[in-house]
C-alpha positions in Angstrom: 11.0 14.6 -2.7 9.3 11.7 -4.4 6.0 11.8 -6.4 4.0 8.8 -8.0 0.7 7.6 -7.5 -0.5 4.9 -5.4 -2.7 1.3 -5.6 -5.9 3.4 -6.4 -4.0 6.3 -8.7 -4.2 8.9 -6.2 -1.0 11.2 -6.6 1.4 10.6 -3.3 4.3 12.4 -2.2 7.3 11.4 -0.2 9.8 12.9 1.8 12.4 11.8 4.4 12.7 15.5 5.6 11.4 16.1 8.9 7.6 16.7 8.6 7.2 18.4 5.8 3.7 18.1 5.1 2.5 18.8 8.7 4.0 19.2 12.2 0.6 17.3 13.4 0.2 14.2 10.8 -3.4 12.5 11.2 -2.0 9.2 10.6 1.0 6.8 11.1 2.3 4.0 9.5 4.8 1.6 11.2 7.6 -0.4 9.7 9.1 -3.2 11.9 11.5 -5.2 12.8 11.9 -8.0 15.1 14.9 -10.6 15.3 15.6 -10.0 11.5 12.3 -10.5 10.5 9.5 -8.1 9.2 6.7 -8.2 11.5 3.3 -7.4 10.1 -0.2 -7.7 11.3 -3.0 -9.4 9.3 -5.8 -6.8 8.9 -8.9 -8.2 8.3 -10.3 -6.5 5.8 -7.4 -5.5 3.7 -4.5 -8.3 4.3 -0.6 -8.2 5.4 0.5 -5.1 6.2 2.4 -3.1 8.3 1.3 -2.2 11.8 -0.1 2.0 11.3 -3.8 4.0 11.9 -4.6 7.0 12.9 -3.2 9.4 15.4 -6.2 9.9 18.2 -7.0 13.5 20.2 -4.1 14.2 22.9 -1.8 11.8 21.7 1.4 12.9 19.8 2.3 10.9 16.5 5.0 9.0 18.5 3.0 7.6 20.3 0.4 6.8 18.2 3.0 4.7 16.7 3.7 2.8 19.7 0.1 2.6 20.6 -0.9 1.1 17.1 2.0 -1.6 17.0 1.4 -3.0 20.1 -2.6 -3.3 19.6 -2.1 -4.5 16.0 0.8 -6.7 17.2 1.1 -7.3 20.6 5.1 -6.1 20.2 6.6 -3.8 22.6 8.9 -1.4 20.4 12.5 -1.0 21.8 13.7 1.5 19.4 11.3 3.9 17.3 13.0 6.1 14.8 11.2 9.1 12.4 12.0 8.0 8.9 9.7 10.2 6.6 6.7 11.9 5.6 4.0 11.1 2.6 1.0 13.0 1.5 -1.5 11.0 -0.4 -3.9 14.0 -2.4 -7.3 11.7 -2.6 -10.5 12.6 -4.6 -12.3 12.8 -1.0 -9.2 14.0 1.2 -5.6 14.9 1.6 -4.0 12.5 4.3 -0.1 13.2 5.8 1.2 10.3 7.4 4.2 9.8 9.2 6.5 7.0 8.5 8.9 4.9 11.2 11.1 2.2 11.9 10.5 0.3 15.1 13.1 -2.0 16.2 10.6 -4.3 18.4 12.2 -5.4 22.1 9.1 -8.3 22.5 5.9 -9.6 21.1 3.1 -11.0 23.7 0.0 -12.7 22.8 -3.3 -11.0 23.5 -6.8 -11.1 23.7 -7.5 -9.0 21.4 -5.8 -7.2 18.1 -8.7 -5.0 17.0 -8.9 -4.9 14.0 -6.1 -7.3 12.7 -5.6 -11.2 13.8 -2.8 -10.5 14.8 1.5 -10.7 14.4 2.8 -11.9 11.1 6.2 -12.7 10.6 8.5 -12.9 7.2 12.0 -13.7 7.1 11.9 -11.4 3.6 9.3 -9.4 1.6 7.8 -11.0 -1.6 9.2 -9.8 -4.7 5.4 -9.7 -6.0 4.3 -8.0 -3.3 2.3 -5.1 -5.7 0.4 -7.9 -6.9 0.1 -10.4 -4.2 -3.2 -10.8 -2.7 -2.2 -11.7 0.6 -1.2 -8.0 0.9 -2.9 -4.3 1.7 -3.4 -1.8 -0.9 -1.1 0.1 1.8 1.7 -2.1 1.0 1.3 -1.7 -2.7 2.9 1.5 -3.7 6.0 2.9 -3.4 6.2 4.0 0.0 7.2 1.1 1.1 10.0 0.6 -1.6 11.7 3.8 -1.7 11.4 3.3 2.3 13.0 -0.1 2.5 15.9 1.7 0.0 16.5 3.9 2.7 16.7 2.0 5.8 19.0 -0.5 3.9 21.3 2.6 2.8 21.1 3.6 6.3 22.1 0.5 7.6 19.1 0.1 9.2 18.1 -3.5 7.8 
């Protein structure tokens, strides 16, 4: 297990065990792949990020996960896999969200993205990226390092 805090200095922790924070996370966060590009979506408020929200009432994690890439996104995933677990212990609330790799078969264009404007696609991930503008807070911390080291000693990436 991994512990560090994140953009706002809340303590997070990190696992790539199979849920072991909760066996019903709130929340889901999405990282994808598309023709060896990352695909993002461009939230509004908050920047680049990866595709991710919150898991609504009858609806498993999984397919929360599918539901929030293709709204954010407009991609249709081909391959989702279960890569982790974090727990982010905030002043207000705890939040448990579960991390996966989507392996994306299609993007279409849509009417609407809710929240986001859309797709964004990068052939590689800014070294800067912690203090890039362009980017969430989400993308910020090192969830998404210590994930990228595992899908690439996976092979995933």
């Amino acid at each position: 297990m991994y512990e560090f805090k994140d953009y706002y200095r809340n303590t997070v922790q990190l696992s790539f065990e199979k849920h072991p924070f909760s066996q019903k996370p709130k929340h889901v966060w999405v990282i994808c792949r598309y023709q060896n590009q990352w695909l993002l979506t461009n939230h509004q408020d908050r920047g680049y990020e990866f595709p991710g929200g919150k898991v609504e009432p009858r609806e498993n994690a999984e397919e929360a996960a599918l539901r929030e890439v293709k709204e954010e996104t407009g991609a249709a995933v081909r391959k989702l896999t279960y890569l982790g677990q974090y727990k982010v212990l905030g002043r207000e609330k705890v939040i448990v969200k579960n991390i996966y790799f989507a392996e994306i078969d299609k993007i279409e264009k849509q009417d609407t993205y809710y929240e986001t404007k859309g797709p964004v696609l990068l052939k590689d991930l800014p070294e800067d990226i912690a203090k890039n503008r362009k980017y969430s807070f989400i993308m910020k911390d090192s969830v998404l390092t210590i994930s990228l080291d595992k899908l690439k000693k996976e092979g995933m990436v």
